[in-house]
VOGURO-241995 format. One record per residue (C-alpha): z, x, y negated; residue in three letters. Coordinates in steps of 0.05 Angstrom, whole numbers, padded with zeros to 5 digits, always signed. Example, Ala and Ser with C-alpha at 12.3 -4.5 7.8 and 13.67 -1.06 7.14 Angstrom:
BEGIN
+00156+00246+00090ALA;+00143+00273+00021SER;
This chain:
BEGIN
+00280-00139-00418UNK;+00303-00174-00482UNK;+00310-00142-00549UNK;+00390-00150-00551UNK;+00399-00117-00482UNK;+00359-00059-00508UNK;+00399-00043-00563UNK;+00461-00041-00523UNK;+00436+00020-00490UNK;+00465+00079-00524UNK;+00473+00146-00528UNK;+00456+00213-00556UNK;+00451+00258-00495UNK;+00429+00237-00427UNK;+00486+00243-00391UNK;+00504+00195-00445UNK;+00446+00147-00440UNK;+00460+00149-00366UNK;+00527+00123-00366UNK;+00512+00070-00420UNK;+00456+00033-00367UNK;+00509+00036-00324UNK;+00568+00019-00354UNK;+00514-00055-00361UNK;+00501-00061-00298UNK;+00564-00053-00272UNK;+00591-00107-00321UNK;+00521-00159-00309UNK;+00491-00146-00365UNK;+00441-00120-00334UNK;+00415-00152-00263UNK;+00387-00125-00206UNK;+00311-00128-00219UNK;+00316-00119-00283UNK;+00253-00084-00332UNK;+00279-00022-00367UNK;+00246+00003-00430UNK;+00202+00059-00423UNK;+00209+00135-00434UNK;+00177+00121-00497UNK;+00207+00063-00521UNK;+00273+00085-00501UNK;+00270+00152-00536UNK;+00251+00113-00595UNK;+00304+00072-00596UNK;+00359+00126-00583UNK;+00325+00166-00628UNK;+00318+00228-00583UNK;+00272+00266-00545UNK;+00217+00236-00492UNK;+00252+00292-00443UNK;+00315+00261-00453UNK;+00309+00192-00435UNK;+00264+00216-00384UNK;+00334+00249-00353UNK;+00366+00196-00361UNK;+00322+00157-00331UNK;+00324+00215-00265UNK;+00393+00222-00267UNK;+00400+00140-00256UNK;+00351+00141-00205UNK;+00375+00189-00164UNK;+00446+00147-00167UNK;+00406+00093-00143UNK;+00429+00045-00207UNK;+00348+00043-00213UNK;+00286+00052-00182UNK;+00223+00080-00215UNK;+00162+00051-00190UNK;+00106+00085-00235UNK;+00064+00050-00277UNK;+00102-00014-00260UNK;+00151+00024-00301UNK;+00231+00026-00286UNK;+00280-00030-00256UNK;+00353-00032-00251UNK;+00362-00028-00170UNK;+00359-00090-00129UNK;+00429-00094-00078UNK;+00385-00102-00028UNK;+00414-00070+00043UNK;+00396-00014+00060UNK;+00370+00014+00136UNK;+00415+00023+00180UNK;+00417+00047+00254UNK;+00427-00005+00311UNK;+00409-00077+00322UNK;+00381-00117+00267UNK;+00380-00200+00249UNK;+00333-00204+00307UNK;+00341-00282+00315UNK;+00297-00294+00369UNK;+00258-00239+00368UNK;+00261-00174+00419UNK;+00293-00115+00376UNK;+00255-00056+00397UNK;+00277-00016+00339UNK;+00352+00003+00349UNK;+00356+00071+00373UNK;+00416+00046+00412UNK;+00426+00094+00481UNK;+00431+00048+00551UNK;+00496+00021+00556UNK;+00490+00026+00631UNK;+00477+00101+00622UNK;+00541+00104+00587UNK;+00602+00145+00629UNK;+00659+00097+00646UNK;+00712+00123+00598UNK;+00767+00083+00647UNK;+00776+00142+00686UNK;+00794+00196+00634UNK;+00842+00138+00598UNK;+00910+00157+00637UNK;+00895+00228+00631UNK;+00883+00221+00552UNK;+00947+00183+00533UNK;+00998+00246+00539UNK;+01063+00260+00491UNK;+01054+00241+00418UNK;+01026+00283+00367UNK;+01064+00299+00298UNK;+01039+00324+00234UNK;+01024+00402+00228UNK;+00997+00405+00302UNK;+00943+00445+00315UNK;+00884+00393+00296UNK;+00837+00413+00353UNK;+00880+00397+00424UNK;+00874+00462+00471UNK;+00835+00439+00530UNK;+00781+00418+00479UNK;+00778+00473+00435UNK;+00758+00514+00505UNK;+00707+00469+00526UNK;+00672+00463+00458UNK;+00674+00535+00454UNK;+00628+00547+00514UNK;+00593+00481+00486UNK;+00560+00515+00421UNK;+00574+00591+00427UNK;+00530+00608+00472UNK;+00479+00580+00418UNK;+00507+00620+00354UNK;+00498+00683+00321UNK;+00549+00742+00323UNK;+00608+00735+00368UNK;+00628+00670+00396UNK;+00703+00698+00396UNK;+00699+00689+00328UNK;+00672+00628+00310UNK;+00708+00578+00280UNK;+00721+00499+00295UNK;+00721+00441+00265UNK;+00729+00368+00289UNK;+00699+00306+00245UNK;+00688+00237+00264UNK;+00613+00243+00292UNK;+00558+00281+00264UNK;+00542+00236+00203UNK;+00614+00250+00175UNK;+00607+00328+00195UNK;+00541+00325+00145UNK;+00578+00285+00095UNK;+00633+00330+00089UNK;+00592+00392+00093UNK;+00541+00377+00039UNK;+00605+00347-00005UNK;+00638+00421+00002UNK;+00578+00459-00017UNK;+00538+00414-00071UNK;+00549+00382-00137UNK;+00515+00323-00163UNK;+00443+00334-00177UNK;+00449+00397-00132UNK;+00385+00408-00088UNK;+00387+00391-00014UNK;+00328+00409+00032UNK;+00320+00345+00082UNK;+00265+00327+00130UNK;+00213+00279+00121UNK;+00207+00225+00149UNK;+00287+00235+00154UNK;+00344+00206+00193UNK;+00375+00144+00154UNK;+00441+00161+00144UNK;+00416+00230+00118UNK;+00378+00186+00066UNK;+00432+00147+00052UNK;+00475+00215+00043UNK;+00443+00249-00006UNK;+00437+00187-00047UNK;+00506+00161-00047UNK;+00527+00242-00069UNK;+00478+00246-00124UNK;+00439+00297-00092UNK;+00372+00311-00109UNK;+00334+00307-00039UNK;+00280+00348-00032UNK;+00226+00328+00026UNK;+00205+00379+00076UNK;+00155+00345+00127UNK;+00158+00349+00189UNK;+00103+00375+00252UNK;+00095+00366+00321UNK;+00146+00435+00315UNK;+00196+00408+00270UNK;+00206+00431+00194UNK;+00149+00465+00165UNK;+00151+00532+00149UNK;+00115+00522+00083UNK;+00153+00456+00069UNK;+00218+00497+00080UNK;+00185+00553+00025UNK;+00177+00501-00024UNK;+00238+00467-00023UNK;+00276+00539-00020UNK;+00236+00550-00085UNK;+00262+00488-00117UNK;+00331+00518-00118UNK;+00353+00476-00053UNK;+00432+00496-00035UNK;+00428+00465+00025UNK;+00375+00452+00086UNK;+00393+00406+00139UNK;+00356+00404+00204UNK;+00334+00373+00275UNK;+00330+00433+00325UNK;+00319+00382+00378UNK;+00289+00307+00379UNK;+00282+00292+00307UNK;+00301+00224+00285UNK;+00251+00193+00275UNK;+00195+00228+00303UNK;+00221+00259+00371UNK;+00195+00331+00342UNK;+00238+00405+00372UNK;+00228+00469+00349UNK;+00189+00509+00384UNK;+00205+00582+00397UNK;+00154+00601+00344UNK;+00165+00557+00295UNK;+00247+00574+00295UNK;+00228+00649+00296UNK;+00183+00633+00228UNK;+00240+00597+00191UNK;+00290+00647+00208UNK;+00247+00687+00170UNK;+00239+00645+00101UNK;+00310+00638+00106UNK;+00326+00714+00112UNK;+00311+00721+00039UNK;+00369+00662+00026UNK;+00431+00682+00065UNK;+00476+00639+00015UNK;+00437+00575+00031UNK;+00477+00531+00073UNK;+00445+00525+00136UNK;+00469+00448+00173UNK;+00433+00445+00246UNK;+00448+00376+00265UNK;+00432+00382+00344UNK;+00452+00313+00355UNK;+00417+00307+00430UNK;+00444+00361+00458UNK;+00460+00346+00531UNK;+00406+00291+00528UNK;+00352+00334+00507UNK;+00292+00364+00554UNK;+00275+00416+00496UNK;+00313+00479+00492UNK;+00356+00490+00436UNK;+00324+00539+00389UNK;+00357+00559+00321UNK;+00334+00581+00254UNK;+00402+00611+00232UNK;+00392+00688+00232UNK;+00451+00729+00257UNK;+00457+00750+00180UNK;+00454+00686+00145UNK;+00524+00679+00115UNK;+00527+00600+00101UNK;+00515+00558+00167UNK;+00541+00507+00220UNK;+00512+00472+00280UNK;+00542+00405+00295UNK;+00535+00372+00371UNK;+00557+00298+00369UNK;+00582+00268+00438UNK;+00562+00194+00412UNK;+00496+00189+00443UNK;+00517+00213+00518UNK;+00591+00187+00509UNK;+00579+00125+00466UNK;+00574+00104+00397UNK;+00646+00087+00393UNK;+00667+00161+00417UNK;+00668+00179+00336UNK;+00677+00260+00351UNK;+00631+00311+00338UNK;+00648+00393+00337UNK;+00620+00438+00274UNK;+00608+00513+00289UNK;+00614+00551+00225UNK;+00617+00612+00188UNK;+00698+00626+00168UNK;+00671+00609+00089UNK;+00642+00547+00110UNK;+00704+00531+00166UNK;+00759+00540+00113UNK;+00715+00502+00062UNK;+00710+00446+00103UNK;+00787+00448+00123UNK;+00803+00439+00051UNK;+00751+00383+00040UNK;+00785+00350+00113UNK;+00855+00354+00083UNK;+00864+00301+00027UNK;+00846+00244+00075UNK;+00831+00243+00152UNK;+00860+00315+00167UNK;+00839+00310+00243UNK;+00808+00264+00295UNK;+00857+00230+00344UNK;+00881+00280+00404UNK;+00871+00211+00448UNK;+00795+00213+00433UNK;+00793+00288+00441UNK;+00832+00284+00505UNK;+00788+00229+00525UNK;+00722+00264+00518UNK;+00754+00327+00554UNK;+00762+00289+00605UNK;+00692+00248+00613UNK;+00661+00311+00606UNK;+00690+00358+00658UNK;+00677+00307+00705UNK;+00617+00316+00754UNK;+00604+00239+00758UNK;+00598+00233+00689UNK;+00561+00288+00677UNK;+00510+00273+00730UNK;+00502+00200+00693UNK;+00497+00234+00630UNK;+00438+00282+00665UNK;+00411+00227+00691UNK;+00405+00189+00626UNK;+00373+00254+00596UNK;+00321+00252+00644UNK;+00312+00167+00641UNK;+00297+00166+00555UNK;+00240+00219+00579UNK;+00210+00184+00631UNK;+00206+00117+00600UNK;+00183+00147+00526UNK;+00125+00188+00571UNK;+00117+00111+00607UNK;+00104+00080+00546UNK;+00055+00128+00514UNK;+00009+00126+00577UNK;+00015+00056+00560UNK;-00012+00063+00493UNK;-00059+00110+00509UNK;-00092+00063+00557UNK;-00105+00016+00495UNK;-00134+00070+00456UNK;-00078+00091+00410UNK;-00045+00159+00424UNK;+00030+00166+00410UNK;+00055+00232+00429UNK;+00131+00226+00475UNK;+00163+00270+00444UNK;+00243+00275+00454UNK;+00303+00228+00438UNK;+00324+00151+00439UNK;+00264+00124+00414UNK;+00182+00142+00398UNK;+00144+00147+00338UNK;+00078+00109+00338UNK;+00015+00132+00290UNK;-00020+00072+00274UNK;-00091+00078+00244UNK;-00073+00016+00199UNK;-00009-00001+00146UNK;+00057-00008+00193UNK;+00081-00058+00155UNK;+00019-00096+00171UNK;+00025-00083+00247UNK;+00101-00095+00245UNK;+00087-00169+00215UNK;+00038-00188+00276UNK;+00080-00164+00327UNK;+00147-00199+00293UNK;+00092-00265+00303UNK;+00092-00246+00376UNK;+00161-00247+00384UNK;+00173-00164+00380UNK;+00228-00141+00313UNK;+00199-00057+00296UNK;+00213-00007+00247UNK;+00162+00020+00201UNK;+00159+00093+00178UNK;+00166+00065+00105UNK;+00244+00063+00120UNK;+00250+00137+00140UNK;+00221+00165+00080UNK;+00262+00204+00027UNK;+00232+00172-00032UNK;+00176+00113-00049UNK;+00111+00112-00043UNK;+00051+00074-00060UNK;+00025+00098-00003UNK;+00045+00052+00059UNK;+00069+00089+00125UNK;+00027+00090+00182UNK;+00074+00099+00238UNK;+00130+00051+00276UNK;+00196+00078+00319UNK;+00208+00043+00378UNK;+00257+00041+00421UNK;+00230+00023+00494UNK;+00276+00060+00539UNK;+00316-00007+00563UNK;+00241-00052+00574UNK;+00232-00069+00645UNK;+00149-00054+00666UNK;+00131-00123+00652UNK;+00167-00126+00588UNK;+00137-00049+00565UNK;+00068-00079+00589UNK;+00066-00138+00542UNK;+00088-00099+00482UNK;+00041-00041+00493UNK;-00012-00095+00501UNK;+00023-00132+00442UNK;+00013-00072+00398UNK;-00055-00059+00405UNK;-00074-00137+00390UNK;-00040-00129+00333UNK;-00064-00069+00306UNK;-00137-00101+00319UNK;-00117-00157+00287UNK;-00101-00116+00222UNK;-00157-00071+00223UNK;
């Protein structure tokens, strides 16, 4: 970085200091990629305190206007895009890392389309249309603490916007969020875009860790979201044990706001197991439909506390202030019907046999990959994934590395892939199993 753009940073406080780098890279004075001064030099300059520009520096970084990589020192953020679910710029190459469901798996939504389209719907409606609010409420209460008769509704536009909206009602910028690690992209890409400060809680062959729960409770976290069932990316559920344990840490933290994203649902082998006690004041449990109904069925139903309901009715209310009574009708009708729900079982049963396919597979070439649950299955390799991911792309295969699911950098590369092998036919899963393992020799 040139003298003159250094002296253009300003500021007293770092609030101050903050807003000042990016007031210039908003206007280009500042590129993406570009060297920042250090702590020291910066404080310096400004002529305040080390602690200062150093949060500055954290308060930027956690923005994403920059990205500190250690020693290397700090950079303004390259607009580089970020991870996203789905298919990828494959080219020619076989994308086995979307996390896409089977389209043929998918209920035919033709049938439920007459009864959907009904009289119009005017402002000040009930938001939740009647025949939906009864299904969803033998959907999730059986699930909940207390009485079901009293739980309380809400409708978003699929789980990620339910998360969204619920973090956005309970946290400020630079509040504390508890998220698991590796984590769910559009989690990531959540607490980043809010300003929150994520804080990682890995994640076992159980789900969450009970003493990576402790620790981030310590830190001050107002919020924990969680997997119950098939953790994206690694396929982990709760066990019965493991729930029971977190229930307890969180006993001592009724006020925390308590997000169980059970995504999977109807898809899922694993039972659903829950770490909200029955006296924990600040929870929700989202269940999606987009995975068994289809990506484009954008409706997913949050169980609350009445805190957390009306909280979330008021953050609902200056924008989208319900989801469209032709989707809800629509996915009250797909599923109340047997057909579709046998296709849906069905498809349940199909992402279980061909994960559990795939890891005999693998096994059979020496490398172990537990099955796990969900779309997809996370792969231990015993070498750098990116370095495995680069042979197989030469073999004509696109993966995803672990590197993309973690919360924050690392010098340390990830050792793991996610595939997604559910739609390979058995000669197709047999030349990427025997793909893999050439390529993870290869790297070695």
């Amino acid at each position: 970085m040139s003298t003159d753009q250094e002296q253009v940073i300003s500021g007293g406080t770092a609030a101050e200091i903050a807003d000042s780098v990016r007031g210039l890279v908003e206007r280009g004075a500042l590129a993406p990629g570009s060297p920042l001064p250090s702590v020291r030099a910066l404080a310096e300059q400004l002529g305040v305190n080390r602690n200062t520009a150093v949060a500055a520096y954290r308060t930027l970084a956690r923005s994403g206007v920059v990205v500190s990589q250690g020693r290397a020192g700090t950079r303004v953020a390259q607009r580089s895009r970020v991870p996203q679910e789905g298919f990828a710029a494959a080219g020619s190459l076989r994308d086995v890392g979307t996390g896409n469901p089977d389209p043929s798996l998918i209920p035919d939504l033709r049938p439920a389309l007459a009864a959907a389209v009904g009289r119009p719907v005017l402002y000040g409606e009930p938001v939740i249309d009647r025949d939906l609010e009864s299904w969803a409420r033998v959907w999730v209460g059986s699930d909940l603490p207390g009485d079901a008769d009293d739980l309380r509704l809400t409708l978003t536009s699929g789980a990620v916007d339910a998360v969204e909206r619920l973090l956005a009602q309970a946290l400020l910028r630079d509040d504390a969020v508890a998220l698991e690690d590796p984590c769910f992209l559009a989690s990531i890409h959540l607490s980043r875009i809010g300003g929150y400060r994520a804080v990682p809680v890995p994640v076992d062959a159980e789900g969450m860790t009970v003493d990576g729960l402790r620790h981030a409770l310590d830190q001050g976290v107002r919020a924990v979201v969680s997997t119950p069932r098939a953790q994206n990316p690694t396929g982990a559920s709760l066990t019965p044990r493991r729930a029971a344990q977190l229930r307890e840490v969180l006993a001592d933290h009724p006020y925390v706001l308590v997000v169980q994203d059970d995504y999977f649902s109807f898809l899922s082998r694993r039972p659903f197991f829950s770490i909200i006690g029955p006296e924990h004041r600040r929870w929700a449990l989202i269940r999606s439909v987009s995975k068994f109904a289809g990506p484009d069925m954008c409706l997913a139903v949050t169980a609350s506390d009445p805190d957390t309901a009306a909280r979330l009715a008021l953050r609902l209310s200056p924008g989208t202030t319900w989801v469209s009574h032709l989707l809800q009708r629509l996915t009250h009708g797909v599923m109340t019907d047997a057909g579709a729900l046998a296709l849906i079982e069905q498809a349940g049963a199909h992402y279980a046999e061909r994960n559990t396919a795939f890891a005999e597979r693998l096994a059979d070439h020496g490398l172990e990959a537990p099955p796990g649950d969900g779309l997809s299955l996370w792969v231990p390799v015993p070498v750098p994934a990116r370095d495995v991911a680069e042979r197989l792309m030469r073999r004509g295969w696109l993966v995803r590395t672990g590197d993309e699911f973690r919360l924050e950098p690392t010098d340390e590369p990830s050792r793991h892939l996610r595939l997604t092998v559910h739609d390979l036919d058995q000669q197709a899963a047999r030349t990427l199993a025997s793909d893999l393992a050439a390529a993870v020799d290869e790297a070695c």
